[in-house]
C-alpha positions in Angstrom: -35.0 -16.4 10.0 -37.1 -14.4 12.7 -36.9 -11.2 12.5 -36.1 -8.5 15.3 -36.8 -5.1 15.9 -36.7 -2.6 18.4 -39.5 -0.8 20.5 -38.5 2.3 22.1 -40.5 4.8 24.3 -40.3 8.6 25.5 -39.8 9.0 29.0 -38.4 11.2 31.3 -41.3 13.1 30.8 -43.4 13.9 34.2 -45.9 11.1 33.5 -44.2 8.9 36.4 -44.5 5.4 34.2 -41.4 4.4 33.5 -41.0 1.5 36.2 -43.9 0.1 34.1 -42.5 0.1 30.6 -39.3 -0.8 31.3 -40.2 -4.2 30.7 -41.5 -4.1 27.4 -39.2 -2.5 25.5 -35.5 -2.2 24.2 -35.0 1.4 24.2 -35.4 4.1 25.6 -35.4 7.9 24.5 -35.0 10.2 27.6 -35.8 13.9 28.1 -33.3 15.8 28.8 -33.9 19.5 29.9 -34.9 21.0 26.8 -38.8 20.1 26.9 -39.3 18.5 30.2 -36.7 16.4 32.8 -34.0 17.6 35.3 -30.9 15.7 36.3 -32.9 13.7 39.0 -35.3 12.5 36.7 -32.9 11.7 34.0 -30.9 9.5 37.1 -34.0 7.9 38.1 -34.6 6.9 34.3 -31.2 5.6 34.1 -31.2 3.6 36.7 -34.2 1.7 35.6 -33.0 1.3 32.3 -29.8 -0.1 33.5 -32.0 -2.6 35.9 -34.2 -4.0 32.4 -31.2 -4.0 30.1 -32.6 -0.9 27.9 -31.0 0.6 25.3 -30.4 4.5 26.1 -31.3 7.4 23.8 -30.7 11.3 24.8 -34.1 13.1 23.7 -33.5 16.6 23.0 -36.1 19.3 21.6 -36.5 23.1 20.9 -35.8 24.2 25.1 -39.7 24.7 25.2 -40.8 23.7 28.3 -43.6 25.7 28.1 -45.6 24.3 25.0 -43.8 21.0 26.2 -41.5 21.0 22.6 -44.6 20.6 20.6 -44.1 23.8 18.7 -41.7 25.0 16.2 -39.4 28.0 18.0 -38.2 30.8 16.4 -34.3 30.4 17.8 -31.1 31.2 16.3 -29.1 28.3 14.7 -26.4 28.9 17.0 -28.9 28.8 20.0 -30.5 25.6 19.1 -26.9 24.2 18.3 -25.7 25.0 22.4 -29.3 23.7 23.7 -29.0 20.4 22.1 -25.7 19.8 23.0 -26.1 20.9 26.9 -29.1 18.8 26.9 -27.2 15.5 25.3 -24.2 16.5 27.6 -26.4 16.7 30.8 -27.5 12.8 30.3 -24.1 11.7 29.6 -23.2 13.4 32.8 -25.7 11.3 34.1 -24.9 7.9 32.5 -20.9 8.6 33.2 -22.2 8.5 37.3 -24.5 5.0 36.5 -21.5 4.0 34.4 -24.1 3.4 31.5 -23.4 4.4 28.1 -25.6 6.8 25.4 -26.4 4.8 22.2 -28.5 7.1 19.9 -30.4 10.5 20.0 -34.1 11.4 18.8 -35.2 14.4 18.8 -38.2 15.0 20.1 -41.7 16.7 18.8 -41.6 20.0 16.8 -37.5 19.4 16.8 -38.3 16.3 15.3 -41.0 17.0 12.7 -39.0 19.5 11.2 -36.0 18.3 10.7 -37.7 15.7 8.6 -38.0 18.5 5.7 -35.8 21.1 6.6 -32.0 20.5 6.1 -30.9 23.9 8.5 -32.9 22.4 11.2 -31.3 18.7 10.1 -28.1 20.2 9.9 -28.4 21.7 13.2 -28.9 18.3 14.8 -26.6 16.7 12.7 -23.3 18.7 14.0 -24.5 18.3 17.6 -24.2 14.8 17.3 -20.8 14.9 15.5 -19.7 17.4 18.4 -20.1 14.7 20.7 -17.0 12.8 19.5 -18.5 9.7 20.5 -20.3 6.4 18.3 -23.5 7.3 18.7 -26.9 6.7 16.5 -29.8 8.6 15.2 -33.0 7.3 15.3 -34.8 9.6 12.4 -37.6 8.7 9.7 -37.4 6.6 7.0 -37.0 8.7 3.7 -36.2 11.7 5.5 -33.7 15.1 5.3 -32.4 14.3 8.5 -31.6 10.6 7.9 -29.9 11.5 4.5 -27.8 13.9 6.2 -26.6 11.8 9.0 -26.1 8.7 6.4 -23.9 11.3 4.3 -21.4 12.3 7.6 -21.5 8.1 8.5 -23.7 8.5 11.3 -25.4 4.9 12.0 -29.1 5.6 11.2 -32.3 3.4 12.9 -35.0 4.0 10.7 -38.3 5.0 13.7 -41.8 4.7 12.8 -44.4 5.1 15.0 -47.1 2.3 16.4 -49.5 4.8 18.2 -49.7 7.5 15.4 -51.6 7.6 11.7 -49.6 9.1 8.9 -50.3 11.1 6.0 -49.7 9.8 2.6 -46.0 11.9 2.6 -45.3 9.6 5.9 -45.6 12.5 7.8 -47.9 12.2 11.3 -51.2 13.4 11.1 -51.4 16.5 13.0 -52.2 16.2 16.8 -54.9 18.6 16.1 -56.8 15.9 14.2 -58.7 13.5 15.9 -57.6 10.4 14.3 -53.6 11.3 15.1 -53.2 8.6 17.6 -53.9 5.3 17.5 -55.0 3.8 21.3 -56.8 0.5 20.0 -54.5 -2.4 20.7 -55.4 -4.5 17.3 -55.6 -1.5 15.3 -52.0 -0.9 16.5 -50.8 -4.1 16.0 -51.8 -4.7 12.2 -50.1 -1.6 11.7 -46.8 -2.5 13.1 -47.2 -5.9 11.3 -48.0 -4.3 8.0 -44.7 -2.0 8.6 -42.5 -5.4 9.3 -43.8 -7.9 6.6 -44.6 -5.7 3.6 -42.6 -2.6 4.1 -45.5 -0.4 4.0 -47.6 1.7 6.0 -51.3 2.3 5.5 -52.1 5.8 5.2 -55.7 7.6 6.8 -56.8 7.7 2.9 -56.2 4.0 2.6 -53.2 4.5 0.8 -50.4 1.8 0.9 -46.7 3.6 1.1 -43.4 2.2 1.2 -42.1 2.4 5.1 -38.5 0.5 6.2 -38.7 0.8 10.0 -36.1 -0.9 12.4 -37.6 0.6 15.7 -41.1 1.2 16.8 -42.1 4.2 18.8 -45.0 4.2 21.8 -45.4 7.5 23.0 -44.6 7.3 26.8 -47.5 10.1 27.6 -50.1 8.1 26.0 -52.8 7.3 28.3 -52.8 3.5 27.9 -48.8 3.6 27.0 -48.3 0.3 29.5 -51.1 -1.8 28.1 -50.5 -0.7 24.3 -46.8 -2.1 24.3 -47.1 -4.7 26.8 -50.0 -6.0 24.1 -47.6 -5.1 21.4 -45.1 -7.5 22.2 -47.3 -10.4 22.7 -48.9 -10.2 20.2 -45.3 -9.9 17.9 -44.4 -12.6 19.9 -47.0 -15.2 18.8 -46.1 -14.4 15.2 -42.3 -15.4 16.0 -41.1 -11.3 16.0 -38.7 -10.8 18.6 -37.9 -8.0 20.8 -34.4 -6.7 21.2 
């Protein structure tokens, strides 16, 4: 049997490439107000999805526009709670006008790393979701707080990993900060997407081999060479009879 997965990609994010990717992949994780993206951009998004047949994620983060989400906030439970559920709520105003529907939610950068170990910050994300009265996924981590949770209140989980970015041996993401964080060579990138499908692992930067399940595949939309990275991605998946969808 051939098996399937899912590439998804951040957009809605000011970098103006989303015409491009559309194409290449299945899903789609948009920005929605809290670290970049407006209700035009979210349209535009939308509509483009809807054109390519793209699955369609809301992509909320700590309403940091500023540091672009990529830093934790200090922010009242309560607070966060309201931002991520006006930010979810503003796309599905959007997608109720293209009369497309929302199919799962990532968070996004600092929002994201966290809840990964912290079960307030999971929790947080967790009840937004459940607030929206409607069937909708979470992509999260494999082996993570936030996946637990959600798995506990029956909320579908897609396990994520990421194809542009090196991990530590915990499966957390090397830090931006380090200069071996992202991966922009196209092989490189492939044999560790491969190595995530057919073993169920993911080699670490110490060399280490650790048990990752991944369903969906993540190429940051910002990366430089985003277009090229995926669009080589899925040939290359392609020739070894791994579909796309």
């Amino acid at each position: 049997m051939r098996p399937n997965i899912d590439i998804n990609v951040d957009v809605g994010e000011g970098v103006n490439n989303e015409k491009q990717l559309m194409p290449y992949v299945s899903s789609c994780n948009i920005a929605c107000g809290g670290h970049a993206g407006d209700l035009e951009t979210m349209q535009t998004v939308v509509k483009l999805a809807k054109q390519y047949r793209v699955k369609i994620g809301a992509h909320p983060s700590f309403p940091d526009k500023v540091n672009f989400g990529r830093q934790i906030m200090e922010i009242s439970k309560a607070r966060l709670f309201k931002s991520i559920r006006e930010q979810i709520n503003s796309l599905i105003l959007v997608l109720r006008g293209e009369n497309a529907r929302l199919q799962h939610i990532k968070p996004h950068g600092a929002l994201y790393n966290l809840a990964i170990i912290d079960a307030s910050i999971a929790a947080v994300i967790i009840e937004a979701i459940k607030s929206m009265s409607l069937p909708i996924k979470l992509y999260a981590p494999y082996n993570s707080v936030i996946a637990e949770l959600a798995a506990n209140e029956n909320i579908p989980v897609v396990f994520e990993a990421f194809a542009d970015r090196n991990y530590n041996d915990d499966i957390t993401l090397v830090s931006r900060k380090e200069s071996n964080a992202i991966i922009s060579d196209s092989d490189e990138m492939f044999n560790h997407v491969y190595k995530m499908i057919k073993q169920q692992k993911v080699k670490t930067i110490t060399g280490a081999e650790v048990k990752m399940i991944a369903n969906t595949f993540c190429v940051h939309g910002d990366n430089p060479n985003a277009v090229d990275l995926i669009k080589d991605l899925k040939e290359k998946l392609k020739q070894f009879n791994i579909t796309i969808k």
